[in-house]
Every structure is written in structure tokens, then in C-alpha cells.
C-alpha positions as CSV (number, residue, x, y, z in Angstrom):
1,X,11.6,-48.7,-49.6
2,X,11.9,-45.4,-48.0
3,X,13.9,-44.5,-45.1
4,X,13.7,-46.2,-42.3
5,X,11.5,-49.2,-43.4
6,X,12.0,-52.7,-43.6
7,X,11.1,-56.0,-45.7
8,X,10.3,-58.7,-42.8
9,X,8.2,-61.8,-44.4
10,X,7.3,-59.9,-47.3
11,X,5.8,-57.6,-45.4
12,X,6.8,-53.6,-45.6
13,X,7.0,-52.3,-42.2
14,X,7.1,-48.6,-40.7
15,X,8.4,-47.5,-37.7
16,X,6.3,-47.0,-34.7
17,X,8.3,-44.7,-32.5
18,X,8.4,-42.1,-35.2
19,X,4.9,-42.1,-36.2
20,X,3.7,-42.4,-32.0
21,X,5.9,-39.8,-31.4
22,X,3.7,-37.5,-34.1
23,X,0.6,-38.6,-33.4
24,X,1.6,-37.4,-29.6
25,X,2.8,-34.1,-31.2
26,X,-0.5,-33.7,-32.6
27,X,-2.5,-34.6,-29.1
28,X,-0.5,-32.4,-27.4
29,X,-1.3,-29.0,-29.4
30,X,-4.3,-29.2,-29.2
31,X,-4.2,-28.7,-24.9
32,X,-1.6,-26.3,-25.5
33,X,-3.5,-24.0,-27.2
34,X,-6.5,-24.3,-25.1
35,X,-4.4,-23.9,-22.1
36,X,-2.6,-20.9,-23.5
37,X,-6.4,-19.2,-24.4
38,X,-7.3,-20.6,-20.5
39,X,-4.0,-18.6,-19.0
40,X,-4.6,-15.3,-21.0
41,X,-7.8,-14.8,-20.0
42,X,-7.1,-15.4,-16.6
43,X,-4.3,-12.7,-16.8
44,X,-7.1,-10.2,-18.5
45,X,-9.2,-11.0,-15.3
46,X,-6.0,-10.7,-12.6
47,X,-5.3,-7.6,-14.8
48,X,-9.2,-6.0,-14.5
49,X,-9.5,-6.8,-10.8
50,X,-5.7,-4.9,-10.2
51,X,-7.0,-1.8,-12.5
52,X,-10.1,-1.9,-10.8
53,X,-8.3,-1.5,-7.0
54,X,-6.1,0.6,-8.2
55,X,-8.8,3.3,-10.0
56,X,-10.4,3.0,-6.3
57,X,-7.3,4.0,-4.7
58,X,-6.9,7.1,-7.7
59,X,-10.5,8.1,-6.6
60,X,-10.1,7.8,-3.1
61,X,-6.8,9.3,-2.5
62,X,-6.6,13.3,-2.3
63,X,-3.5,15.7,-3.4
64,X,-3.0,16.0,0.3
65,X,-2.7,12.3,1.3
66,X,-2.3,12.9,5.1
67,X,-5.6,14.9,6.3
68,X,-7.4,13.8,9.5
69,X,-9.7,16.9,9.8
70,X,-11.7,18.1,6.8
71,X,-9.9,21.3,5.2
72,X,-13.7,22.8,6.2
73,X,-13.5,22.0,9.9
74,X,-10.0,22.8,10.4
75,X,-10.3,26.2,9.3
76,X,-13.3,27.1,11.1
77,X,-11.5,25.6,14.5
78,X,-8.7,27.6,13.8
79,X,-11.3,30.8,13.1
80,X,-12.7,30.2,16.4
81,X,-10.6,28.7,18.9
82,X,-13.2,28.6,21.5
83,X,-15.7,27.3,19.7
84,X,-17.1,24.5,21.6
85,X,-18.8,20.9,21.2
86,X,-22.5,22.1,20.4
87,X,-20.8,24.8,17.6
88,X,-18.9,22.1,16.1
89,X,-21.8,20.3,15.6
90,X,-24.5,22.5,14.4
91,X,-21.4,23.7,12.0
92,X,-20.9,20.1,10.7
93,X,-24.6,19.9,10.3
94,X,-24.8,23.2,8.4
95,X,-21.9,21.8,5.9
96,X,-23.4,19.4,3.0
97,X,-20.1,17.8,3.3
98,X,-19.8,17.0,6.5
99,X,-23.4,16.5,7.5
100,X,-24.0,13.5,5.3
101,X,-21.3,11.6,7.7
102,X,-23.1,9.6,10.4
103,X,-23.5,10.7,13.9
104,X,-20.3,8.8,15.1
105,X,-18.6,9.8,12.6
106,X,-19.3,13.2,13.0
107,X,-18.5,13.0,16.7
108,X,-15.6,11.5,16.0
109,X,-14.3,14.4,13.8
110,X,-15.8,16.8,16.9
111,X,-13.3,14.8,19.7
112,X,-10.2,15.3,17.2
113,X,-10.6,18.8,16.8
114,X,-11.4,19.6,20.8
115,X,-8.8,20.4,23.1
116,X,-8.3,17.0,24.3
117,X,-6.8,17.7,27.9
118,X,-9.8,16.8,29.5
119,X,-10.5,13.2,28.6
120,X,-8.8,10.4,30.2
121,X,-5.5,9.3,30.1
122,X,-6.3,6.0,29.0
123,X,-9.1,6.7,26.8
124,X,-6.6,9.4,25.1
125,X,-3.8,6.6,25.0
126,X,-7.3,4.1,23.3
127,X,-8.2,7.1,20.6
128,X,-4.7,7.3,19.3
129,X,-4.6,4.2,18.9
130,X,-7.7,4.1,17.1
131,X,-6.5,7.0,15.0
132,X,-3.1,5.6,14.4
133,X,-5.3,2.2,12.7
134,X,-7.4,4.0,10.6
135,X,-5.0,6.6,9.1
136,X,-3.0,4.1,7.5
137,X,-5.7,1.9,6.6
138,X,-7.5,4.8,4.8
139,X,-4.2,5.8,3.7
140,X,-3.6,4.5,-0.4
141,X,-0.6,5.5,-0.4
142,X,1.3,3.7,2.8
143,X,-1.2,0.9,1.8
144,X,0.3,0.2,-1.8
145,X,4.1,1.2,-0.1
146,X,3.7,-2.1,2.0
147,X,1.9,-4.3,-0.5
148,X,4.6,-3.5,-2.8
149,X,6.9,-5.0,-0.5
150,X,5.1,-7.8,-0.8
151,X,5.0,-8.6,-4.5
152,X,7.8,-10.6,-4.8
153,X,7.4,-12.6,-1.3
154,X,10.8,-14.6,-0.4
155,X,10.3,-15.5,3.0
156,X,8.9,-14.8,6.0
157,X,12.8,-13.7,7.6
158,X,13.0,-11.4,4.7
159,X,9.9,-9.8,4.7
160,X,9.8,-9.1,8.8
161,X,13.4,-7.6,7.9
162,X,12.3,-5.3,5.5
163,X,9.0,-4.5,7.5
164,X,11.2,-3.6,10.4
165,X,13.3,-1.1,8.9
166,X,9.9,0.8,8.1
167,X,8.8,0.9,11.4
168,X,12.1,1.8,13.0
169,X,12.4,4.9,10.5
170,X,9.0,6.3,10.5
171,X,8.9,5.6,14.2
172,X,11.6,8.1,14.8
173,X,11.0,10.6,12.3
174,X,7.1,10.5,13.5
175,X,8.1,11.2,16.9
176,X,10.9,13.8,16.4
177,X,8.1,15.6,14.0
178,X,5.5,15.3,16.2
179,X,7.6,17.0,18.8
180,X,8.3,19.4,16.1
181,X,11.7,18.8,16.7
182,X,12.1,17.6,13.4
183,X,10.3,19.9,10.4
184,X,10.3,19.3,6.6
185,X,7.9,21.0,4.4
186,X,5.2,18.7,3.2
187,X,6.0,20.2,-0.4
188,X,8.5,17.6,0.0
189,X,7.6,14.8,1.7
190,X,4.3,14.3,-0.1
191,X,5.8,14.2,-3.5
192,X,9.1,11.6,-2.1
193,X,6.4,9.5,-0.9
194,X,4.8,9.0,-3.5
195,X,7.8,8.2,-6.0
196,X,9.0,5.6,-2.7
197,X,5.9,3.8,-4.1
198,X,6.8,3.8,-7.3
199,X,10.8,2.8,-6.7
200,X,10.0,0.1,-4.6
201,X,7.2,-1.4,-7.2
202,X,9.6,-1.2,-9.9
203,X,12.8,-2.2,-8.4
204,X,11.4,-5.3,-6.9
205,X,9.7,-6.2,-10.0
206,X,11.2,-5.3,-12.8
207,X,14.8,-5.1,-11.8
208,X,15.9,-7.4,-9.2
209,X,15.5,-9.7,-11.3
210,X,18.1,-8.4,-14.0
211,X,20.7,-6.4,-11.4
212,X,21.9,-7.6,-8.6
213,X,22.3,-4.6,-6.8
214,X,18.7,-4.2,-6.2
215,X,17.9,-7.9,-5.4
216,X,20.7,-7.5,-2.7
217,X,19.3,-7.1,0.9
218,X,21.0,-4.8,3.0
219,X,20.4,-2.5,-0.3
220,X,16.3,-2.8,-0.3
221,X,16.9,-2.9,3.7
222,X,18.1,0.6,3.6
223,X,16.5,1.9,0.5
224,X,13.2,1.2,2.9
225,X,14.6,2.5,5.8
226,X,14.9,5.7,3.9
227,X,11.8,5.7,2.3
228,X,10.4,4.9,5.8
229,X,11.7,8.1,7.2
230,X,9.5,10.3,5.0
231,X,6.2,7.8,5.5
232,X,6.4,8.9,9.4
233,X,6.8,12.2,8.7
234,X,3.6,11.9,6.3
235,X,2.3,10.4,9.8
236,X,3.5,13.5,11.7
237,X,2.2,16.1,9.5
238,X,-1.7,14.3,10.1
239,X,-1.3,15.2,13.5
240,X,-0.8,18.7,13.2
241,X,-4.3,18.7,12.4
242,X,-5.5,17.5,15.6
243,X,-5.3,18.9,19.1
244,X,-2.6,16.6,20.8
245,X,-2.9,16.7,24.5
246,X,-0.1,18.6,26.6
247,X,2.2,17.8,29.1
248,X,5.0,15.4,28.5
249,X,3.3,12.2,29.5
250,X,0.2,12.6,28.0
251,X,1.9,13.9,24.9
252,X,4.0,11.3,24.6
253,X,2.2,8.2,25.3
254,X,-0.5,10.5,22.8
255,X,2.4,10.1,19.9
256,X,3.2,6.4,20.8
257,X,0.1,4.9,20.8
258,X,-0.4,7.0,17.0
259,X,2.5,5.1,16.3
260,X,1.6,1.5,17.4
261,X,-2.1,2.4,15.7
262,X,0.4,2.5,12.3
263,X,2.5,-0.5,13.2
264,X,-0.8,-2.4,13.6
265,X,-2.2,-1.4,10.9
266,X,0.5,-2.2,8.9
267,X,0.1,-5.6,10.3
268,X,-3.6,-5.9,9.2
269,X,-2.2,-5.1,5.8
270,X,0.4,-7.7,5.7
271,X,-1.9,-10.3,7.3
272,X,-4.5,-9.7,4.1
273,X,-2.6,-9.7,1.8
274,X,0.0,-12.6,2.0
275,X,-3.0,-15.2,2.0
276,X,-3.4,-13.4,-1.4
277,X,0.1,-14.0,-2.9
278,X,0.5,-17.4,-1.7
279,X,-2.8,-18.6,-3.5
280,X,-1.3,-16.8,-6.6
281,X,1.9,-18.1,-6.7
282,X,0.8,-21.4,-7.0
283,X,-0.9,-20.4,-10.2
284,X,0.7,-20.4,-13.8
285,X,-0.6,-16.2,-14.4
286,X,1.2,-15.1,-11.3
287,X,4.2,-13.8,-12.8
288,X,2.3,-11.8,-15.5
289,X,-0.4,-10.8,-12.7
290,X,2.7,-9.4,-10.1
291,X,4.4,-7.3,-13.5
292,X,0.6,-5.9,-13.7
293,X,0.3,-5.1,-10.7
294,X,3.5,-3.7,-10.2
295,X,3.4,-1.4,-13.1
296,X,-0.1,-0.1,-12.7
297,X,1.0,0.9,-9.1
298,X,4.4,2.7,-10.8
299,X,1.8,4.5,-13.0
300,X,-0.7,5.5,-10.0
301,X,2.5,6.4,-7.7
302,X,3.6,8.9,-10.2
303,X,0.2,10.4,-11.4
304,X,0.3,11.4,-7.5
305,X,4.1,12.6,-7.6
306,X,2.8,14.9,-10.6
307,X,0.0,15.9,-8.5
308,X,1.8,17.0,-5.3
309,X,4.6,18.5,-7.3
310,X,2.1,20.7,-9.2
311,X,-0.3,21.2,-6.6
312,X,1.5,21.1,-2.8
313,X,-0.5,21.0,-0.1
């Protein structure tokens, strides 16, 4: 008899546990491997869909991130100072460029490079606003800053923490430079915000996990109130494109309502995209899909580091 069998009755007799558990062993691979092909090619999909966005954002984002007015318009408003409405517009129609925007968009381009002074308070205080929205929105590079804040969601405490800090230092730094109290060449801000991308992508991703230091909270709280300092100053230097209205009020409450424009757009951002992350961290491919996403947005962050380094604005 061989090991483990027995003689009962005259009959030999082999164990069941051992050759159940086998036969389980052998039912089991076969899932395994199907769920393993199942999981990959969901990460190839996660992974296309991140390169995808990410190649948008490459193409959409120029060398000079922070540009409300055409390089074309600005210089021919600064050429002619008293150029008015009806020249703007037969010179936005004469430019291929700009005439294949649509008429509000055109008029809209038209109000930011008039002198402003003459419009309402209010409707001033509604058009900053407006402005403020859309400049971070269309903005890659403060959109990709706050989603990578978001890759590795804790909680909501956490998050609102870190989210604050941002605010608070491009708040102040977009108000001191708007009041061109505060002046730093954009030879340097451009380039620092790009590699703040590119830290904070990495750092959450790849490293808090492995050093404590950058898991640690009041660390990431003040590494993004640092970074934040130079985002508002990437704010700052879009508004010295645009005729800001004079007077103290109206050129505050002009700067504040820019401000509050960012802050809710930055809220639009976070609102999108943690419905996002919560679906994917229930699956099995989010870790894999957050390292992708994290290091393809390293890799984008410091193509436009490279970029602004080589070619300032």
C-alpha cells in the first residue's frame, strides 16, 4: 500500500481530502488565469483612455500656459491703444485665426481687451467671475495639479485640507501680483509649475507609499501651499493681458471675483472627478490604473518643464 492508504474489508482505500483538495486546485486555475487575462486588459483599456486624455492635454496646452488674449490681439491693442470696438472686430475678422471663433466668442475676446471702466460694476464683478471659471478649466496644467491631488483619495477631511492650502496661497500671491505688488518673472513661474505637477503625481503615488515623510500631512499640506503660491501667480500673470478696471473698488472686487471664478472652478474639477475614483477603487485594476496615470502625468508635467525652460514666454 502506498502512503496514506488503508486495507478496510479488503478493500484499498484512498484518501479523499487529498485528492478533493487537487481536483479544487485544478478548478481553481483555470478562473485564475481567465481572470488574470480579464484584469490585464482592462488595465490596457484604463491605460489607453489615460494616454488618450493626457495627449489631448499635450495638444491643447501651449508653451505659455496662462494667455487669455491671443498673442495676435494683444499686440495689435497694445499697437493701437485707441483702437476701438468696430477695429477690433473687422481686425479679428481679417485674422484666419481669430475669425473662425464664433461671434460670442469673438466678442468676448473684444470686452477683455477694451478698457473696461465703462461697464457696470456688477456686470464687471459677473465677467471676472466668468473669466476666473474658464481659465482654469481650459487651463491643463492647474487641471492635472488638482487631479493629482486626488489620486490617492483618503478622505474627504484630507482632501478639503489639502484643497485649502491651494486656495489660501494662490489667493494671496494672485492678489499681491495682480496689484503688481508682488513680481516674479514668468521664466520662472511657468517652468516651477509645471514640475509642481509632476512632484505631487509622483510623491503621492509612487512614494508615500514607501517614505513616510511624504505620506505625512502637514508635509503634503505645505509642499501644496508652496506649490499653490506659484499657481496664483500663473493666475496673475493672465491678467496682465486684460484691461482690469481702475479705482480701488472696482479693481479689487475685479481681482476677487477672478479669484472665486478659480476657487469654483477648482470645485467643478473636484466634483468630476471624485465620482471617477470612487467607481475605480472598487475595482481590482485601480492600483495599476492610479501608477498609469500618475506617471504619464510625471512624463507630460516635465515635457512642459523642458518646454518653458527652453522656450520662456
Amino acid at each position: 500500500m502506498g502512503v496514506g492508504e488503508s486495507l478496510i474489508d479488503g478493500i484499498l482505500q484512498h484518501p479523499v481530502v487529498i485528492g478533493y483538495r487537487r481536483k479544487s486546485l485544478l478548478v481553481r486555475s483555470q478562473p485564475d488565469g481567465h481572470h488574470s487575462r480579464v484584469r490585464m486588459s482592462r488595465s490596457v483599456t484604463v491605460s489607453g483612455f489615460f494616454i488618450f486624455l493626457l495627449g489631448a492635454f499635450a495638444t491643447a496646452a501651449p508653451v505659455r500656459a496662462h494667455e487669455l488674449l491671443p498673442q495676435a490681439l494683444l499686440e495689435y491693442v497694445q499697437q493701437h491703444p485707441e483702437a476701438t470696438a468696430d477695429d477690433l472686430q473687422k481686425f479679428i475678422e481679417s485674422d484666419p485665426a481669430l475669425s473662425g471663433n464664433d461671434t460670442a466668442q469673438q466678442q468676448k475676446l473684444i470686452a477683455l481687451a477694451r478698457d473696461p471702466d465703462g461697464a457696470g460694476f456688477f456686470h464687471t464683478v459677473w465677467q471676472f467671475l466668468i473669466l476666473g471659471i474658464e481659465h482654469i478649466l481650459s487651463g491643463p496644467d492647474h487641471v492635472l495639479f488638482v487631479f493629482s491631488l486626488l489620486l490617492t483619495f483618503v478622505s474627504v477631511r484630507k482632501t478639503a485640507w489639502l484643497l485649502s492650502c491651494f486656495t489660501l496661497s494662490h489667493s494671496v500671491t494672485l492678489i499681491l501680483a495682480g496689484g503688481n505688488i508682488l513680481r516674479v518673472s514668468s521664466a520662472i513661474v511657468e517652468p516651477v509649475i509645471a514640475l509642481s505637477i509632476a512632484y505631487v503625481a509622483l510623491t503621492t503615488v509612487f512614494l508615500a507609499p514607501r517614505w513616510p515623510f511624504f505620506a505625512d500631512s502637514k508635509a503634503r499640506a505645505f509642499t501644496v501651499l508652496c506649490f499653490g503660491f506659484f499657481h496664483g501667480m500663473g493666475f496673475a500673470g493672465a491678467l496682465q493681458d486684460v484691461a482690469v478696471p481702475g479705482g480701488i473698488l472696482r479693481f479689487l472686487s475685479s481681482l476677487l471675483s477672478f479669484n472665486l471664478g478659480v476657487d469654483v472652478g477648482q470645485m467643478l474639477i473636484v466634483v468630476i472627478a471624485l465620482p471617477l475614483i470612487f467607481f475605480a477603487r472598487r475595482k481590482r485594476w485601480h492600483r495599476r490604473a492610479t501608477q498609469v496615470a500618475a506617471g504619464l502625468i510625471s512624463v507630460l508635467a516635465m515635457v512642459w518643464f523642458v518646454q518653458r525652460v527652453v522656450y520662456p514666454a
